[in-house]
N, C-alpha and C positions, 0 to 999 in steps of 0.2 A: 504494500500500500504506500501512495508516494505520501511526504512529509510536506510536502507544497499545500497551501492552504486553500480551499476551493473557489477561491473568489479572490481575483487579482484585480481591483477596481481602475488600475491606469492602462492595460489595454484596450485598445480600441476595438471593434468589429472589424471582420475580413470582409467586407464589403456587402453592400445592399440586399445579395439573395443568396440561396442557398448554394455555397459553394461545388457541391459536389453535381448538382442539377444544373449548376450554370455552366459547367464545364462539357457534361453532359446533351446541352441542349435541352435540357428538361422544364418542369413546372413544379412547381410546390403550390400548396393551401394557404399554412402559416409559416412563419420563421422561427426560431429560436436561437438566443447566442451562448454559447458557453461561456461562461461566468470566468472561465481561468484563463483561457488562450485567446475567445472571442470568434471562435469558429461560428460563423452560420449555419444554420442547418434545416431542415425541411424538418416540420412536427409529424407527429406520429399521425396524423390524420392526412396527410400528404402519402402519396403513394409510394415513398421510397423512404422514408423515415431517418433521414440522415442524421438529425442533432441525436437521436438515441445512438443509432451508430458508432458517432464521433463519441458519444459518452462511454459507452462500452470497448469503445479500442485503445482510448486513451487513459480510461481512467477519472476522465473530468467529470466530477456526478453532477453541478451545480449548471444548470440553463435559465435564462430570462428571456419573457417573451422578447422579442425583436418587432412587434407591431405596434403603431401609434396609438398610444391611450395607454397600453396594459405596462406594468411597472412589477407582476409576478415574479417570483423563482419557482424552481421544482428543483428538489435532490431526490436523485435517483435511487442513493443508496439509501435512502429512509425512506422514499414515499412521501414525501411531505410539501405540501405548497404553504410559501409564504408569501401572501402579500403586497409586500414589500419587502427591500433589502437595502444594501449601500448602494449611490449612486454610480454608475459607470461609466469608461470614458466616453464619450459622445461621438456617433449620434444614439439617442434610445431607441430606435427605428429603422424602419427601411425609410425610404424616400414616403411619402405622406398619397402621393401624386401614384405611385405602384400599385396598380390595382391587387385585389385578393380577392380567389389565386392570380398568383403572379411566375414570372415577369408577360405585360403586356406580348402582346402574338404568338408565343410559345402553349399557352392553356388550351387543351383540346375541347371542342365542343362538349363531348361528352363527360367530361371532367367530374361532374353530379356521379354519374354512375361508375367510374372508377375510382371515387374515394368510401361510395358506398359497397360496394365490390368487395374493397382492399388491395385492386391492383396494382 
């Protein structure tokens, strides 16, 4: 178990959307940032579930929503939602103007029935 503490409040985010789906050419639902390193990542209700991913390979249990208004955590390793937490480095969001799902052109028409799926 790493010694590092789960919440590194002066990183910043890896950018606007889920990294592993933008690389991909993909789409996500919601976003999520990991609290330590500040990974993006697509929520478990997105069809690829990356920020759990990135949780589980890393080690980093602590994510914050990444969408405007919500100011949440979740730890993985307890289960437990908080709230609120410390503030982190900026921005608290993706771009405001990014639709959800996002990013714009990339979301399938169908989108409705493959998050209800689980595809």
């Amino acid at each position: 178990m790493s010694t590092e503490p789960p919440i590194n409040p002066t990183v910043p985010p890896s950018g606007p959307g889920c990294v592993e789906c933008d690389a991909a050419g993909g789409w996500w639902f919601h976003l999520r940032r990991c609290a330590r390193c500040g990974h993006i990542g697509c929520c478990d209700d997105s069809v690829a579930k990356h920020a759990t991913a990135h949780a589980r390979a890393t080690g980093h249990p602590v994510i914050r929503s990444f969408e405007p208004g919500e100011s949440w955590f979740w730890d993985y390793d307890t289960s437990e939602l908080y709230e609120s937490g410390p503030e982190l480095a900026a921005p608290d969001s993706h771009p405001v103007d990014q639709p959800v799902p996002g990013p714009a052109g990339r979301v399938p028409a169908d989108w409705t029935e493959r998050i209800g799926n689980g595809r």
